[in-house]
N, CA, C and O atoms as a GROMACS GRO file, in nm:
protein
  348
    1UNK      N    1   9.043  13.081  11.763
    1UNK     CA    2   8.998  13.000  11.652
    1UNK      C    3   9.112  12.926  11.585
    1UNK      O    4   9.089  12.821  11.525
    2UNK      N    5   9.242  12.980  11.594
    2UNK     CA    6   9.344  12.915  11.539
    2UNK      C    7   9.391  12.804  11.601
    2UNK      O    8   9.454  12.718  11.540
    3UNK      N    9   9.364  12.797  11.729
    3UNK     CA   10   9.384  12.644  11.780
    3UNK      C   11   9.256  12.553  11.824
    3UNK      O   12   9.247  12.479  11.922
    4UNK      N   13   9.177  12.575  11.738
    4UNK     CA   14   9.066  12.472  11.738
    4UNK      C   15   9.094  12.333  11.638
    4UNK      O   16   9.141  12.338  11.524
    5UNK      N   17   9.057  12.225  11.700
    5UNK     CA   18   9.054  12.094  11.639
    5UNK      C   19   8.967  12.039  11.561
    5UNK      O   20   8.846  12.061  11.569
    6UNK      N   21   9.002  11.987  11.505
    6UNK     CA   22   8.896  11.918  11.416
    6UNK      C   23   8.896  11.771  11.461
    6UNK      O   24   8.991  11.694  11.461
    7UNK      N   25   8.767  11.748  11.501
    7UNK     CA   26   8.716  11.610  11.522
    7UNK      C   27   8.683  11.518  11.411
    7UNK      O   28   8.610  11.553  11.318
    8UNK      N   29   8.742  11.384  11.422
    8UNK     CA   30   8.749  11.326  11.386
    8UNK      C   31   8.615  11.294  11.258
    8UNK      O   32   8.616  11.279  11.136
    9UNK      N   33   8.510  11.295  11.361
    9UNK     CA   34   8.374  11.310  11.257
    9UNK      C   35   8.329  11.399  11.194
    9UNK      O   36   8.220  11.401  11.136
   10UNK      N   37   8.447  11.523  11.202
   10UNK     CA   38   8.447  11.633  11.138
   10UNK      C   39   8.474  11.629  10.992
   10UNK      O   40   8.402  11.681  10.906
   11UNK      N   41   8.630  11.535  10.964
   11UNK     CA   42   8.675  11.561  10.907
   11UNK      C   43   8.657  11.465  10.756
   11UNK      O   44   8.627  11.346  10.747
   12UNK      N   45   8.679  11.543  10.668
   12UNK     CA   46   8.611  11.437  10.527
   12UNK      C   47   8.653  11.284  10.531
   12UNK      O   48   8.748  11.222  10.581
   13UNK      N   49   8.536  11.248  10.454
   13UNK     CA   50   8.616  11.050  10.428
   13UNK      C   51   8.708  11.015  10.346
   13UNK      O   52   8.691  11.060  10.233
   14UNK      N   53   8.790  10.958  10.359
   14UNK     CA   54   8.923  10.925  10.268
   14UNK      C   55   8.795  10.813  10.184
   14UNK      O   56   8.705  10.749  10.239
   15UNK      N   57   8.828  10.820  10.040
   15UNK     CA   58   8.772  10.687   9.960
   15UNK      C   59   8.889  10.697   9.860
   15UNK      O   60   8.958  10.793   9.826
   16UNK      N   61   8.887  10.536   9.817
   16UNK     CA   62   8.953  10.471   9.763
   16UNK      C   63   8.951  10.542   9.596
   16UNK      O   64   8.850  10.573   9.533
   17UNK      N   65   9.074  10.553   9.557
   17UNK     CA   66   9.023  10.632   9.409
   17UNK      C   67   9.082  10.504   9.313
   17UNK      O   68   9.185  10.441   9.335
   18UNK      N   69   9.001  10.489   9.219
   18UNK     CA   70   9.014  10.425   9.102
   18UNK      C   71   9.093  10.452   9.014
   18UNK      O   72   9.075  10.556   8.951
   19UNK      N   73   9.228  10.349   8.978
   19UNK     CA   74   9.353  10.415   8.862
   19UNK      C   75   9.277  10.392   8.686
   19UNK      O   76   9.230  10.305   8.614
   20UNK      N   77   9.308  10.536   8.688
   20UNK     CA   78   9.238  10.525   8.537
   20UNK      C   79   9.290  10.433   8.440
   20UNK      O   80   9.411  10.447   8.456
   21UNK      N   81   9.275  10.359   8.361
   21UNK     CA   82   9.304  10.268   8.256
   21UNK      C   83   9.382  10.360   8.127
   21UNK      O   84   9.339  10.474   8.109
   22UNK      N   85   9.482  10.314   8.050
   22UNK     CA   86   9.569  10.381   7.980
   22UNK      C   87   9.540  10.297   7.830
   22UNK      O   88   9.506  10.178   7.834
   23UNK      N   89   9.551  10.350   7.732
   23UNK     CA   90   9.531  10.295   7.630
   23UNK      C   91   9.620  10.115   7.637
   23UNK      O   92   9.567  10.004   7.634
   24UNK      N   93   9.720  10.139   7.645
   24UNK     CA   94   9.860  10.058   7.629
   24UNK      C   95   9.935  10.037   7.770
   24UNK      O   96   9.967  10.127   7.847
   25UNK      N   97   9.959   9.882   7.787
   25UNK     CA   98  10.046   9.883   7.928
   25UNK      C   99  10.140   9.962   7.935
   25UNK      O  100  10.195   9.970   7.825
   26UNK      N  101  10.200  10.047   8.039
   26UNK     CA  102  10.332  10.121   8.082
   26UNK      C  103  10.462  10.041   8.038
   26UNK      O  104  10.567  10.103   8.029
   27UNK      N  105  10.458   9.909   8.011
   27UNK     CA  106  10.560   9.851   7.972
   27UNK      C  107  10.647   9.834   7.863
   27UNK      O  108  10.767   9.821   7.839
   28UNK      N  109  10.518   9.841   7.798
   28UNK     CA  110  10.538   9.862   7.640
   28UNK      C  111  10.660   9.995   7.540
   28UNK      O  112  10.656  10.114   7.509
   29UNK      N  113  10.746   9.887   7.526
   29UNK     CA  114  10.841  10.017   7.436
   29UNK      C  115  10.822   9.961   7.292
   29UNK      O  116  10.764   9.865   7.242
   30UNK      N  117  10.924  10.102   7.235
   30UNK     CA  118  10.969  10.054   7.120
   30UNK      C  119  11.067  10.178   7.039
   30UNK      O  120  11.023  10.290   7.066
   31UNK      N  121  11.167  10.180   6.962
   31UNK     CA  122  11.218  10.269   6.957
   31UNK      C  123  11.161  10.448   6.906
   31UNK      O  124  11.219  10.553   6.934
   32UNK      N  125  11.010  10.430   6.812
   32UNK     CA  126  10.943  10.526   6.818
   32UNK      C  127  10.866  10.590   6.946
   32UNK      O  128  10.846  10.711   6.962
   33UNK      N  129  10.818  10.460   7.057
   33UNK     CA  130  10.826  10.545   7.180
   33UNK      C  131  10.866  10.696   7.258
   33UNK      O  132  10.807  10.788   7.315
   34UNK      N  133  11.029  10.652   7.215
   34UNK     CA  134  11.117  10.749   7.324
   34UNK      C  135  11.083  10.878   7.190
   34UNK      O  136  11.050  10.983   7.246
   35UNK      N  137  11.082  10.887   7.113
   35UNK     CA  138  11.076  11.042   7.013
   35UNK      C  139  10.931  11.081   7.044
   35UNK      O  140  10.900  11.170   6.965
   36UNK      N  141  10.811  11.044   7.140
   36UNK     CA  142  10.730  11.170   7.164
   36UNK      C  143  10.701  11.183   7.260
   36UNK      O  144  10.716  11.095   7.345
   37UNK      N  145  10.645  11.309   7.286
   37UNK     CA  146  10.624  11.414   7.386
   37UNK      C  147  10.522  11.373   7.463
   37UNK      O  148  10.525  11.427   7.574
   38UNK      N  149  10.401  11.271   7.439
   38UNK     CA  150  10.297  11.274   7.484
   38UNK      C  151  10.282  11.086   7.523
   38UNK      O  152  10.374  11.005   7.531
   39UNK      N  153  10.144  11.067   7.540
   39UNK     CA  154  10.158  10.937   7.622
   39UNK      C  155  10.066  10.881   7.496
   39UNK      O  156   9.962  10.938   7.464
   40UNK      N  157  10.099  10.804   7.451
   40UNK     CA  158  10.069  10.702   7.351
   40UNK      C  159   9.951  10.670   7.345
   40UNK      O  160   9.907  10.621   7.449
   41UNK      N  161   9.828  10.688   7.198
   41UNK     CA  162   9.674  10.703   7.237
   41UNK      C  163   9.679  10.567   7.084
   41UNK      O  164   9.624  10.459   7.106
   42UNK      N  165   9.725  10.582   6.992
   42UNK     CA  166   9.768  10.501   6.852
   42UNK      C  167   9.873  10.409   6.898
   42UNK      O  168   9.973  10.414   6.970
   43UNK      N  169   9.804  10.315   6.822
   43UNK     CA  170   9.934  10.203   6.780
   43UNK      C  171  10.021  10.236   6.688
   43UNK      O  172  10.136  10.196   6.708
   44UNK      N  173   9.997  10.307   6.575
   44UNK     CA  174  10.078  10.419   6.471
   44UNK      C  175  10.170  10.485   6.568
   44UNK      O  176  10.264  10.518   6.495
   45UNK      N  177  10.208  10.534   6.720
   45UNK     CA  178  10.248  10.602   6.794
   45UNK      C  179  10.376  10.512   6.826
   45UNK      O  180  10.490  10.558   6.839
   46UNK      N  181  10.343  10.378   6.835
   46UNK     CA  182  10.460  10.305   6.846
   46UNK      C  183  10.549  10.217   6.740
   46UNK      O  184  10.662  10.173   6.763
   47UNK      N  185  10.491  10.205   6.648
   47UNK     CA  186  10.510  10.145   6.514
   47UNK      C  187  10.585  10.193   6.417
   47UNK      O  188  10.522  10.251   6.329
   48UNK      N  189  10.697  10.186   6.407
   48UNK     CA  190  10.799  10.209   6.247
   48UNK      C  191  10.798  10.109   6.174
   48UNK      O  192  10.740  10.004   6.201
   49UNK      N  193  10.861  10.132   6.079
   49UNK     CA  194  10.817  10.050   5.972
   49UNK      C  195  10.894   9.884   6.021
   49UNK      O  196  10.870   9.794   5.940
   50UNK      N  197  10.958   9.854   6.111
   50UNK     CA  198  11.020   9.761   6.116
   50UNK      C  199  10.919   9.656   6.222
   50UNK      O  200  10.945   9.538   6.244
   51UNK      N  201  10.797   9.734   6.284
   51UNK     CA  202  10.692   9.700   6.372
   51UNK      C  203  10.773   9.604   6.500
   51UNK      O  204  10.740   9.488   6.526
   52UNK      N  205  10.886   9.679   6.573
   52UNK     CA  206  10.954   9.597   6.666
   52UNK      C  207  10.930   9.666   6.792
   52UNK      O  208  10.965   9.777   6.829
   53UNK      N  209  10.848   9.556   6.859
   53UNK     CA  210  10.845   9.625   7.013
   53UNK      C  211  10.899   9.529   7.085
   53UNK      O  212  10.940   9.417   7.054
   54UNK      N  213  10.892   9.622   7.246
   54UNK     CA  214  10.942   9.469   7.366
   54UNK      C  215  10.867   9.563   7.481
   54UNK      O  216  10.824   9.678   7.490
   55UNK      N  217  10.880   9.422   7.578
   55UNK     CA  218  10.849   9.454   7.684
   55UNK      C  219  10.977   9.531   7.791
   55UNK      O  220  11.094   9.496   7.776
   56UNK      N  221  10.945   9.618   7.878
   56UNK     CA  222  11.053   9.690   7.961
   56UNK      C  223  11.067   9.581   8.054
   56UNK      O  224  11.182   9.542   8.077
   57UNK      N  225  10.974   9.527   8.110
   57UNK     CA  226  10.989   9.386   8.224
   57UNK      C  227  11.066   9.296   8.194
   57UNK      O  228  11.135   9.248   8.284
   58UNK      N  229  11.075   9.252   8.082
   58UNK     CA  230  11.139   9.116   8.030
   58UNK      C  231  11.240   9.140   7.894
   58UNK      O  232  11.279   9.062   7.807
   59UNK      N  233  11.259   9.257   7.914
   59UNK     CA  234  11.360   9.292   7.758
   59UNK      C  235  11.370   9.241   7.646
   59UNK      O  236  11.469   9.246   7.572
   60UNK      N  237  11.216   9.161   7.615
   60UNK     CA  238  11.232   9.114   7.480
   60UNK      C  239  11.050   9.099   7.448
   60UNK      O  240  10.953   9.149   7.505
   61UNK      N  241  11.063   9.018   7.343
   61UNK     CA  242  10.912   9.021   7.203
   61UNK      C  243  10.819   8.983   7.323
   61UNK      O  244  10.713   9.042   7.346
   62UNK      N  245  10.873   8.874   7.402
   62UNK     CA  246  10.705   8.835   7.511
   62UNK      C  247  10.753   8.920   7.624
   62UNK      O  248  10.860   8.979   7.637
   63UNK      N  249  10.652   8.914   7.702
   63UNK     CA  250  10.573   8.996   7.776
   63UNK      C  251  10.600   8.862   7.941
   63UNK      O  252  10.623   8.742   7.933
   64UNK      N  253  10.591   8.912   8.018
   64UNK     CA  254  10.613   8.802   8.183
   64UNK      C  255  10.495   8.731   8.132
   64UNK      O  256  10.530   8.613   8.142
   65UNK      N  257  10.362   8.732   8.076
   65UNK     CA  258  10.280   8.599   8.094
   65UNK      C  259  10.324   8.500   7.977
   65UNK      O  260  10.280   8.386   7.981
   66UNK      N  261  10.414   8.540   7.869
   66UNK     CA  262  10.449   8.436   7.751
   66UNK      C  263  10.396   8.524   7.663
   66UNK      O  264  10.476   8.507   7.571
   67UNK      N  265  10.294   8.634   7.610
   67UNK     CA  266  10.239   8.625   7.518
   67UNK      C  267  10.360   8.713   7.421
   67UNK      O  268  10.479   8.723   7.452
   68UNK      N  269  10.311   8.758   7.328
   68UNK     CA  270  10.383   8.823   7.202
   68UNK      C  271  10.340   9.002   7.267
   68UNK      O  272  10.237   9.055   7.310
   69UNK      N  273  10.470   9.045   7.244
   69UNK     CA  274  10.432   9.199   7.296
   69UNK      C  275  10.410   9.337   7.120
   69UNK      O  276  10.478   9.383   7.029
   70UNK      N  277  10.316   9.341   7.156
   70UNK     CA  278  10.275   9.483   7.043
   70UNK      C  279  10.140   9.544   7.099
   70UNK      O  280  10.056   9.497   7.176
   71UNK      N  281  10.147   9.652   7.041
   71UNK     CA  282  10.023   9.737   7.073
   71UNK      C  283   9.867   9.700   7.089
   71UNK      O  284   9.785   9.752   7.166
   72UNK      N  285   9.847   9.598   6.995
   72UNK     CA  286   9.756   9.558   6.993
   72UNK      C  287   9.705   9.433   7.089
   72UNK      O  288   9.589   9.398   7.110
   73UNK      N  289   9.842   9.370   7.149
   73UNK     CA  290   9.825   9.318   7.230
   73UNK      C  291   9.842   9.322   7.346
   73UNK      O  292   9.790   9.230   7.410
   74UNK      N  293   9.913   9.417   7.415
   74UNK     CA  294   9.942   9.496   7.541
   74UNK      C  295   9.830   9.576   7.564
   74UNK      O  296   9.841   9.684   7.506
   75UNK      N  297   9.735   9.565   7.623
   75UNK     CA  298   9.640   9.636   7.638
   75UNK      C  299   9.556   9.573   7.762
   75UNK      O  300   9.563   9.455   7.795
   76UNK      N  301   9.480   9.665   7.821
   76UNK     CA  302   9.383   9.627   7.997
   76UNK      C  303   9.335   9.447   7.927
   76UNK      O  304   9.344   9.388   7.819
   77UNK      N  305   9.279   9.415   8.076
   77UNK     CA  306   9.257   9.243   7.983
   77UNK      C  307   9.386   9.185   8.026
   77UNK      O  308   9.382   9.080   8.089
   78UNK      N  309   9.479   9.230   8.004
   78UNK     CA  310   9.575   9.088   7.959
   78UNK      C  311   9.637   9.104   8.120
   78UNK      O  312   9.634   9.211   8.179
   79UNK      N  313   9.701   8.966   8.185
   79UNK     CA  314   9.731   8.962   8.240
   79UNK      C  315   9.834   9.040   8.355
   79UNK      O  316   9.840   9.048   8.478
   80UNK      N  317   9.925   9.103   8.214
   80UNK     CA  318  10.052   9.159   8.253
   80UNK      C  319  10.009   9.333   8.274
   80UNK      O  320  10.067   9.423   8.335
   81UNK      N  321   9.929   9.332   8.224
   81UNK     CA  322   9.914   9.468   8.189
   81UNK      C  323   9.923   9.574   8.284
   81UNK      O  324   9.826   9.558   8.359
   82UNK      N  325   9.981   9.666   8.317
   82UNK     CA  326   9.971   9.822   8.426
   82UNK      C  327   9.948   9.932   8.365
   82UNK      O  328  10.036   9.973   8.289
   83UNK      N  329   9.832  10.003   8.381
   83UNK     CA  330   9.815  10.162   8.342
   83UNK      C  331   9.963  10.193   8.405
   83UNK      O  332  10.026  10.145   8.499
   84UNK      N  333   9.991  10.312   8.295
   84UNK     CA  334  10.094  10.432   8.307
   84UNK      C  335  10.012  10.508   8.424
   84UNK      O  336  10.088  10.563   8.504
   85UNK      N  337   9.930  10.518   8.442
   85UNK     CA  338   9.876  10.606   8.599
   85UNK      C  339   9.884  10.575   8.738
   85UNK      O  340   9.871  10.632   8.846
   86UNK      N  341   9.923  10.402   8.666
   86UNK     CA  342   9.991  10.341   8.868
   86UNK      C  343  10.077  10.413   8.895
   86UNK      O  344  10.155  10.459   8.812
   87UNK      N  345  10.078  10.447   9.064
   87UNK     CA  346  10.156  10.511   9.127
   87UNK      C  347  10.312  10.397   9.118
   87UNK      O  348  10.417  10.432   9.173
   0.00000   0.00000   0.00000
């Protein structure tokens, strides 16, 4: 039994799995970012009082399509955007 094969029509179907959607693109920093532990669900999560974010792609306020980078605007929808769950 230990060298029996498994046929091809045996064996389960590979399907395509769907990347879950993340509140906020993966791109999105800001210096309150790096101080937590967990993956960002609030815009309060990225926001100090100085409200300065950037993009990690383009090291500054816009984002690779032109737009203005903050929480509220980094989000699924927008062009640039990548879930933190892409491989």
């Amino acid at each position: 039994m230990a060298n029996e094969t498994i046929s091809q029509e045996d064996s389960p179907k590979l399907t395509t799995s769907v990347v879950p959607e993340s509140a906020f693109c993966s791109s999105l920093r800001s210096k309150k970012f790096f101080m937590i532990d967990e993956l960002p669900t609030e815009s309060s999560q990225y926001l100090d009082a100085s409200n300065h974010c950037w993009c990690r792609l383009t090291q500054q306020v816009t984002g690779p399509d032109g737009g203005s980078v903050h929480p509220d605007s980094c989000v699924t929808g927008r062009d640039c955007y990548s879930s933190v769950f892409d491989a």
